[in-house]
N, CA, C and O atoms as a Tinker XYZ file with bonds, in Angstrom:
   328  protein
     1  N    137.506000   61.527000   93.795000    73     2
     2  CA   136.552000   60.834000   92.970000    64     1     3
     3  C    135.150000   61.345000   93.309000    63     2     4     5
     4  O    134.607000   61.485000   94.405000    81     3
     5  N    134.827000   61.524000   92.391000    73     3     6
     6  CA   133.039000   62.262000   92.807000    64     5     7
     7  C    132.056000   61.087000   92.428000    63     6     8     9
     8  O    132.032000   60.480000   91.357000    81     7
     9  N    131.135000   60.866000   93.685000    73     7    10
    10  CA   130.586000   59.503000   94.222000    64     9    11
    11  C    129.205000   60.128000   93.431000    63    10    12    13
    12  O    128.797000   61.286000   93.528000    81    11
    13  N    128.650000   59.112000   92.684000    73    11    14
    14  CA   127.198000   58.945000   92.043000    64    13    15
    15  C    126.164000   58.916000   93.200000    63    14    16    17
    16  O    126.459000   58.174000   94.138000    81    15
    17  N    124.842000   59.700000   93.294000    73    15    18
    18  CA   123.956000   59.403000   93.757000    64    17    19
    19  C    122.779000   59.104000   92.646000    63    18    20    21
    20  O    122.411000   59.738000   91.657000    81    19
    21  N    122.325000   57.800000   93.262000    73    19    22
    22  CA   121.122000   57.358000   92.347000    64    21    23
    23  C    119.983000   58.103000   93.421000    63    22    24    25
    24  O    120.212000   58.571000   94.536000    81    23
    25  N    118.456000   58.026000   92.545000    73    23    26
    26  CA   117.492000   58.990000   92.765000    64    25    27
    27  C    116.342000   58.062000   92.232000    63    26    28    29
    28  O    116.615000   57.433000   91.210000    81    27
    29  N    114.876000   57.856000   92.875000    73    27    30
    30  CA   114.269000   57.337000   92.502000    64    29    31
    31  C    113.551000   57.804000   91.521000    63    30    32    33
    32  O    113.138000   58.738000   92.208000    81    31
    33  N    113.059000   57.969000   90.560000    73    31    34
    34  CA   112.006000   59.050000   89.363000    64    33    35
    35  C    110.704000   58.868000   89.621000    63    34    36    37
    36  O    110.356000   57.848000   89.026000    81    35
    37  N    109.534000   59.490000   90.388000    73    35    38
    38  CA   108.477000   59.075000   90.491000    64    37    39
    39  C    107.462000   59.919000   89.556000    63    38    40    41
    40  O    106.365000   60.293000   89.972000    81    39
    41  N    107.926000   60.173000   88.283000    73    39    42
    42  CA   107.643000   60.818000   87.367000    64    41    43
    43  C    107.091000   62.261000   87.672000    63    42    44    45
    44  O    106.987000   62.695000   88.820000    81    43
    45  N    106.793000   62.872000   86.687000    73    43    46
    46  CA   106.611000   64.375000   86.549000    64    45    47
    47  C    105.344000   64.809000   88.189000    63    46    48    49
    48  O    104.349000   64.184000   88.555000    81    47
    49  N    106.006000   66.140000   88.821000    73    47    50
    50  CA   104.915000   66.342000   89.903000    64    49    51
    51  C    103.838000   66.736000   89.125000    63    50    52    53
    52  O    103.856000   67.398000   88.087000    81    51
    53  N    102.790000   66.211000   89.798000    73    51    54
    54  CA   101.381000   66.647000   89.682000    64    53    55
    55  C    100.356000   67.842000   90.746000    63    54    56    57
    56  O    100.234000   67.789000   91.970000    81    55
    57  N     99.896000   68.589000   90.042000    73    55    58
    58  CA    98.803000   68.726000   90.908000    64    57    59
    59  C     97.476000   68.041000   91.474000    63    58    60    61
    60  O     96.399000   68.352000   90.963000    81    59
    61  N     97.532000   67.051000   92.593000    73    59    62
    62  CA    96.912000   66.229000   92.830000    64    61    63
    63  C     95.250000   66.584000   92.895000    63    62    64    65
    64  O     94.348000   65.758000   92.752000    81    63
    65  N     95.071000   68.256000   93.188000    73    63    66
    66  CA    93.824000   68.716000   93.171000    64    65    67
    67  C     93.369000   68.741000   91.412000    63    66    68    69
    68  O     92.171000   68.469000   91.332000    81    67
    69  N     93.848000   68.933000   90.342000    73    67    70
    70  CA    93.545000   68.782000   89.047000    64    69    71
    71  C     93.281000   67.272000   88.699000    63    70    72    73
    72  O     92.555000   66.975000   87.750000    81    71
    73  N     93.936000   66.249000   89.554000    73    71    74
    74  CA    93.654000   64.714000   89.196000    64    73    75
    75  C     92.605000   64.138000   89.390000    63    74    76    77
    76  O     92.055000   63.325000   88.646000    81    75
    77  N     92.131000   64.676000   90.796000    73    75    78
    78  CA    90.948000   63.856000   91.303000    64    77    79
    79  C     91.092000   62.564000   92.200000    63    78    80    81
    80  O     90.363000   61.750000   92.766000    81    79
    81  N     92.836000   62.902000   91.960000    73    79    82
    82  CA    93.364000   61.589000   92.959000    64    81    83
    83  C     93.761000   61.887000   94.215000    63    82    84    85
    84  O     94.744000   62.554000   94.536000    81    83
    85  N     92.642000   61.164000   95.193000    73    83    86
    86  CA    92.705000   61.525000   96.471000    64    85    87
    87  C     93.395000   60.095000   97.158000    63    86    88    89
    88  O     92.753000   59.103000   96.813000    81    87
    89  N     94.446000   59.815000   97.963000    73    87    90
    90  CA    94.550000   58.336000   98.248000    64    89    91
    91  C     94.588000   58.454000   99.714000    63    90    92    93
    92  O     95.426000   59.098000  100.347000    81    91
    93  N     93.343000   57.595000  100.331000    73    91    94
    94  CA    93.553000   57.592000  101.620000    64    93    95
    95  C     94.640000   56.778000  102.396000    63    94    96    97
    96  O     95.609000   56.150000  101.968000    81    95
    97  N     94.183000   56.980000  103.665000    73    95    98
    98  CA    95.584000   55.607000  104.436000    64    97    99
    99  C     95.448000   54.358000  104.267000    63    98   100   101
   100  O     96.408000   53.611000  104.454000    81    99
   101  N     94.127000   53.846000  103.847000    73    99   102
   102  CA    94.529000   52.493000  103.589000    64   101   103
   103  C     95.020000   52.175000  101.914000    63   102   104   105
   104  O     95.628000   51.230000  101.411000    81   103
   105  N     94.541000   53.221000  101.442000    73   103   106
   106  CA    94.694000   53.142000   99.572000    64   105   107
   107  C     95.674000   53.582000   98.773000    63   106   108   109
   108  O     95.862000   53.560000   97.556000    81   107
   109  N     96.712000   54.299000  100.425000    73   107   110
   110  CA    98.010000   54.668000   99.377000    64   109   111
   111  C     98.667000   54.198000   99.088000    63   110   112   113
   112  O     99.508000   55.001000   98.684000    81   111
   113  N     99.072000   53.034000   98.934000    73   111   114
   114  CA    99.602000   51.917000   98.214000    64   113   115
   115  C     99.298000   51.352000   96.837000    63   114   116   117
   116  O    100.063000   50.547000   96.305000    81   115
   117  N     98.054000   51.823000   96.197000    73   115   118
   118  CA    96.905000   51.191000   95.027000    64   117   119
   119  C     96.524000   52.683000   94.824000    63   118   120   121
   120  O     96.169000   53.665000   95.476000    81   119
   121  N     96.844000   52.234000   93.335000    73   119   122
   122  CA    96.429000   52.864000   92.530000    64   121   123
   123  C     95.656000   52.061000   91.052000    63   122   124   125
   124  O     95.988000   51.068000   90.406000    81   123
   125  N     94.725000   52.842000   90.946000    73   123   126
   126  CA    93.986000   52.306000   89.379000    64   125   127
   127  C     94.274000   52.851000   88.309000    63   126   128   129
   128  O     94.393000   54.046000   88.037000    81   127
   129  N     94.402000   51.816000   87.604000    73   127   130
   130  CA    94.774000   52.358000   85.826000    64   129   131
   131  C     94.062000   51.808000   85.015000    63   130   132   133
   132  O     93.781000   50.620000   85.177000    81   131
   133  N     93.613000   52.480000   83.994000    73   131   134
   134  CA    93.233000   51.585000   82.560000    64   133   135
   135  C     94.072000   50.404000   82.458000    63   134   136   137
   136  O     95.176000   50.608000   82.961000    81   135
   137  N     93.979000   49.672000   82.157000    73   135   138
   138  CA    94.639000   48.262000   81.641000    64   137   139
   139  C     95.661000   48.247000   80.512000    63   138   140   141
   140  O     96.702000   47.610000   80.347000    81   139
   141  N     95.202000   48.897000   79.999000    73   139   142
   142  CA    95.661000   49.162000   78.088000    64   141   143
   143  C     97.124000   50.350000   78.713000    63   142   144   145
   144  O     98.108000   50.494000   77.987000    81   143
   145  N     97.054000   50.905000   79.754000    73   143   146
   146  CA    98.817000   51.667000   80.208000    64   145   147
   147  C     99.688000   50.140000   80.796000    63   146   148   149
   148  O    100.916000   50.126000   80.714000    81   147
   149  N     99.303000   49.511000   81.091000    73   147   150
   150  CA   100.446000   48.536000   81.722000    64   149   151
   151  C    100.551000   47.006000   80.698000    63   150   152   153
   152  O    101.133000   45.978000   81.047000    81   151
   153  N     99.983000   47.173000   79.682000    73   151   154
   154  CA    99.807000   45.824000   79.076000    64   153   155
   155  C    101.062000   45.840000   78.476000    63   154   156   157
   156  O    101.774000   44.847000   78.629000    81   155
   157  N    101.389000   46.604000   77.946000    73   155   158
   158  CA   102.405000   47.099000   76.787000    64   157   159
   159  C    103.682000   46.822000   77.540000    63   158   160   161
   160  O    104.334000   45.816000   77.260000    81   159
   161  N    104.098000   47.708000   78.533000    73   159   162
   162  CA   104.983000   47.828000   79.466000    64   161   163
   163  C    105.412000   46.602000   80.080000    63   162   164   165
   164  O    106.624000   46.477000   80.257000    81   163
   165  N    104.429000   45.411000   80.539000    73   163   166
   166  CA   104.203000   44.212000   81.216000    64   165   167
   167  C    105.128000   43.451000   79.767000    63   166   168   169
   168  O    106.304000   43.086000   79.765000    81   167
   169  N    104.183000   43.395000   78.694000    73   167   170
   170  CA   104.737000   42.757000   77.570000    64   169   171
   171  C    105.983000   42.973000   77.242000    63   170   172   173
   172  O    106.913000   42.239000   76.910000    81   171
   173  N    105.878000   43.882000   77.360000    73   171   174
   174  CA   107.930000   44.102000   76.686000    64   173   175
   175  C    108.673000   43.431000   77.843000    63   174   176   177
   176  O    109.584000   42.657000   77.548000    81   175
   177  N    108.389000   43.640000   79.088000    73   175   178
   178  CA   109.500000   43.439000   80.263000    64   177   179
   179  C    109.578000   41.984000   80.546000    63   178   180   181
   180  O    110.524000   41.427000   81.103000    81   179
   181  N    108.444000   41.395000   80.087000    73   179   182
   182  CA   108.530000   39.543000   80.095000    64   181   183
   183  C    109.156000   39.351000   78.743000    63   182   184   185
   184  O    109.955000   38.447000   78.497000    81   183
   185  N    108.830000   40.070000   78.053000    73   183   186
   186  CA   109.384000   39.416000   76.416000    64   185   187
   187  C    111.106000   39.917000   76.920000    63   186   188   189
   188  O    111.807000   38.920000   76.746000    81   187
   189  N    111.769000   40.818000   77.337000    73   187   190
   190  CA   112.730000   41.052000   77.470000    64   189   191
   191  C    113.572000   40.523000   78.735000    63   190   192   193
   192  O    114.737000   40.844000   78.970000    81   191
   193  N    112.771000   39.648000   79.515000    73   191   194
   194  CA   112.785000   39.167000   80.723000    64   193   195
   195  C    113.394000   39.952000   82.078000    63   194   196   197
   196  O    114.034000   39.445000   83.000000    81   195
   197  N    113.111000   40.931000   81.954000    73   195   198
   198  CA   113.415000   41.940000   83.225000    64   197   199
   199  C    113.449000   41.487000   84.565000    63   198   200   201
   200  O    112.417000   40.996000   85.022000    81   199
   201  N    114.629000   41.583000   85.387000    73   199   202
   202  CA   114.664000   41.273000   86.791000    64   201   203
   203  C    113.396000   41.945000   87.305000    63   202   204   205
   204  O    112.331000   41.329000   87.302000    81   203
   205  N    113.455000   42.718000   87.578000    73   203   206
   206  CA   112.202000   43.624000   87.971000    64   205   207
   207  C    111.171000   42.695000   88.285000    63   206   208   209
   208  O    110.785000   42.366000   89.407000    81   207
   209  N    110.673000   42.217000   86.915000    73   207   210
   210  CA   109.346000   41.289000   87.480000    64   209   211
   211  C    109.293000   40.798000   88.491000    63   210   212   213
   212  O    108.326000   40.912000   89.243000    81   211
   213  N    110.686000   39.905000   88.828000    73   211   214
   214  CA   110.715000   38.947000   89.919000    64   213   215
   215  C    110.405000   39.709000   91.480000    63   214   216   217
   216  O    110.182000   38.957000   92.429000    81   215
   217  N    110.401000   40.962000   91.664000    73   215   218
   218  CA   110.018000   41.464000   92.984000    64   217   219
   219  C    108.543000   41.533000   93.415000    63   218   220   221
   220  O    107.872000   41.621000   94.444000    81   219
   221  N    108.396000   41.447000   92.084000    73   219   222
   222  CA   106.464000   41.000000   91.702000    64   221   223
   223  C    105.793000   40.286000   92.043000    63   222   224   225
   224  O    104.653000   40.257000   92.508000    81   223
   225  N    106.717000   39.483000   91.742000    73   223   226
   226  CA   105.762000   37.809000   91.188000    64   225   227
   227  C    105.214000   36.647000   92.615000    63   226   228   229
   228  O    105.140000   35.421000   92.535000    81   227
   229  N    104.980000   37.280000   93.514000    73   227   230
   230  CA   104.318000   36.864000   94.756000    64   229   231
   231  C    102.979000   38.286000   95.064000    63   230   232   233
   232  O    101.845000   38.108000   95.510000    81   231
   233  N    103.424000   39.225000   94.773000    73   231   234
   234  CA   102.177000   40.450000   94.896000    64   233   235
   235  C    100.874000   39.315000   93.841000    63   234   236   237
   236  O    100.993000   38.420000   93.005000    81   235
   237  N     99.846000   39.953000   94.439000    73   235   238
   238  CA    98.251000   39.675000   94.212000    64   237   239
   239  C     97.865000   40.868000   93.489000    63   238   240   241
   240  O     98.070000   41.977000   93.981000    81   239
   241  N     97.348000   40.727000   92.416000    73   239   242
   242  CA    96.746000   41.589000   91.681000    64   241   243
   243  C     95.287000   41.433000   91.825000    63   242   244   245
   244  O     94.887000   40.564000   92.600000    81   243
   245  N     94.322000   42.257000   91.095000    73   243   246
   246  CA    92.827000   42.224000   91.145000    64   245   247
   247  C     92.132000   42.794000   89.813000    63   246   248   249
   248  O     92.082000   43.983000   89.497000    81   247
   249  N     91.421000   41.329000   88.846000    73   247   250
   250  CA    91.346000   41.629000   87.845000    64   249   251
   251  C     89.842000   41.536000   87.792000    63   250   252   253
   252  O     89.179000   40.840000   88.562000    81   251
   253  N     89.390000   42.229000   86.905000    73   251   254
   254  CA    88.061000   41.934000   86.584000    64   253   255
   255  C     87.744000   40.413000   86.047000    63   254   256   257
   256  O     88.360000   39.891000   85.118000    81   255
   257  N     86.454000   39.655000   86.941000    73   255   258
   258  CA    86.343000   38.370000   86.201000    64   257   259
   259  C     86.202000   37.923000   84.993000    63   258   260   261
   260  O     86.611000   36.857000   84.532000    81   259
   261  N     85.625000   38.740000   84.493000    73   259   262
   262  CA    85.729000   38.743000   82.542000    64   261   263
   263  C     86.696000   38.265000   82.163000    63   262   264   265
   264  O     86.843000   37.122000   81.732000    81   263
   265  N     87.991000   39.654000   82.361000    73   263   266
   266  CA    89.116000   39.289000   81.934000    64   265   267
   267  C     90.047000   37.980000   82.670000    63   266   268   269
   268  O     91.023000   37.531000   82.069000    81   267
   269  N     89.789000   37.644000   83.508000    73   267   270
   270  CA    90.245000   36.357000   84.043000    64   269   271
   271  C     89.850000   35.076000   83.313000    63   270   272   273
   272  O     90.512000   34.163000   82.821000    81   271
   273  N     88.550000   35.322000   83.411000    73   271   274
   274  CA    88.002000   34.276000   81.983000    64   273   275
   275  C     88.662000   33.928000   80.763000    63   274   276   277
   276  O     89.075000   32.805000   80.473000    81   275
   277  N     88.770000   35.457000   79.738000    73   275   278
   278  CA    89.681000   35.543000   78.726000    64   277   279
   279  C     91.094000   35.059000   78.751000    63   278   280   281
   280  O     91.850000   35.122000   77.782000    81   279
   281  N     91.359000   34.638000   79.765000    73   279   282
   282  CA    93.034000   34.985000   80.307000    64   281   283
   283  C     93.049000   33.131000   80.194000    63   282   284   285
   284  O     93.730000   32.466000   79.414000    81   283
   285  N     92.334000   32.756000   80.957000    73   283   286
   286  CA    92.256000   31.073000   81.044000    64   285   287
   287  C     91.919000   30.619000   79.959000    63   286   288   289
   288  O     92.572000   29.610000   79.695000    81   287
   289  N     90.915000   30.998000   78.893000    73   287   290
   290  CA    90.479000   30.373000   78.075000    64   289   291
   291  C     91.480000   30.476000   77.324000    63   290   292   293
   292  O     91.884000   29.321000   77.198000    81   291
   293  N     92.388000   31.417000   76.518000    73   291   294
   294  CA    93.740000   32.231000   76.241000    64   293   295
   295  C     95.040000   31.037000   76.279000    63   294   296   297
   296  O     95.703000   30.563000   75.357000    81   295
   297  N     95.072000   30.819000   77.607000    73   295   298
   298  CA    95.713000   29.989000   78.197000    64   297   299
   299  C     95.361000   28.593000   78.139000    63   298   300   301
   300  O     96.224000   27.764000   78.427000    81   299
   301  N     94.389000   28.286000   77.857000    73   299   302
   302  CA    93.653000   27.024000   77.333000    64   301   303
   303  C     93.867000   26.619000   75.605000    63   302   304   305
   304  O     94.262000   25.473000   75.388000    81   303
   305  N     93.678000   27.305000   74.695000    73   303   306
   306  CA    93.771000   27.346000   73.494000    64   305   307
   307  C     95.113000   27.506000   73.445000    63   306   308   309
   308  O     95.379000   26.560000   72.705000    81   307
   309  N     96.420000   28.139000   73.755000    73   307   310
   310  CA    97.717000   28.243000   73.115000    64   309   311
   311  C     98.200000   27.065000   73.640000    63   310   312   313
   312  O     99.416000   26.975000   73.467000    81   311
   313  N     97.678000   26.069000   74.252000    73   311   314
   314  CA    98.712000   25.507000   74.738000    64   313   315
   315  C     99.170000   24.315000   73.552000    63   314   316   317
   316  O     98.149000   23.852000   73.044000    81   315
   317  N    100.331000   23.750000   73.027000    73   315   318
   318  CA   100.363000   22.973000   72.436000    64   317   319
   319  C     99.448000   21.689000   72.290000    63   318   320   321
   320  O     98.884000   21.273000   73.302000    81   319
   321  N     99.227000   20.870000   70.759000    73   319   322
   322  CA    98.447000   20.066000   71.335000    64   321   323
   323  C     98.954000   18.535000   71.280000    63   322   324   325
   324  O     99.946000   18.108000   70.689000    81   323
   325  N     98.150000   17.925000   71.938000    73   323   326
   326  CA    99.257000   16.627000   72.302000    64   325   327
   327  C     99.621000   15.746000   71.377000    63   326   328
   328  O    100.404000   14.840000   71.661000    81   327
């Protein structure tokens, strides 16, 4: 029987000198993105309810206060009303 090896995909190699992405020792863990790459991705995987999330959902994120604002007020207005 020929045994499957799974493989993690950490997508296509880069040349890290063409990126500009330098990650030191405390920052290699974090990385920054536009917002507008993970919104989409985020949305589908809650609308589709993906295990995945759940390895998440204690991590701390760091949002701009603006958008935290938007997010509550957001969250303020949909909510049913009594």
């Amino acid at each position: 029987m020929i045994r499957s090896r799974l493989r993690v995909y950490n997508g296509p190699a880069q040349d890290k000198s063409s990126t500009g992405l330098t990650l030191s020792e405390p920052n290699r863990h974090r990385v920054t993105v536009p917002a507008s790459e993970v919104f989409a991705v985020l949305g589908d995987a809650v609308q589709n309810n993906r295990v995945w999330l759940k390895d998440f959902a204690e991590d701390e994120i760091t949002i701009p206060t603006d958008l935290y604002d938007v997010i509550l007020a957001y969250e303020h207005y949909r909510r049913p009303s009594a």
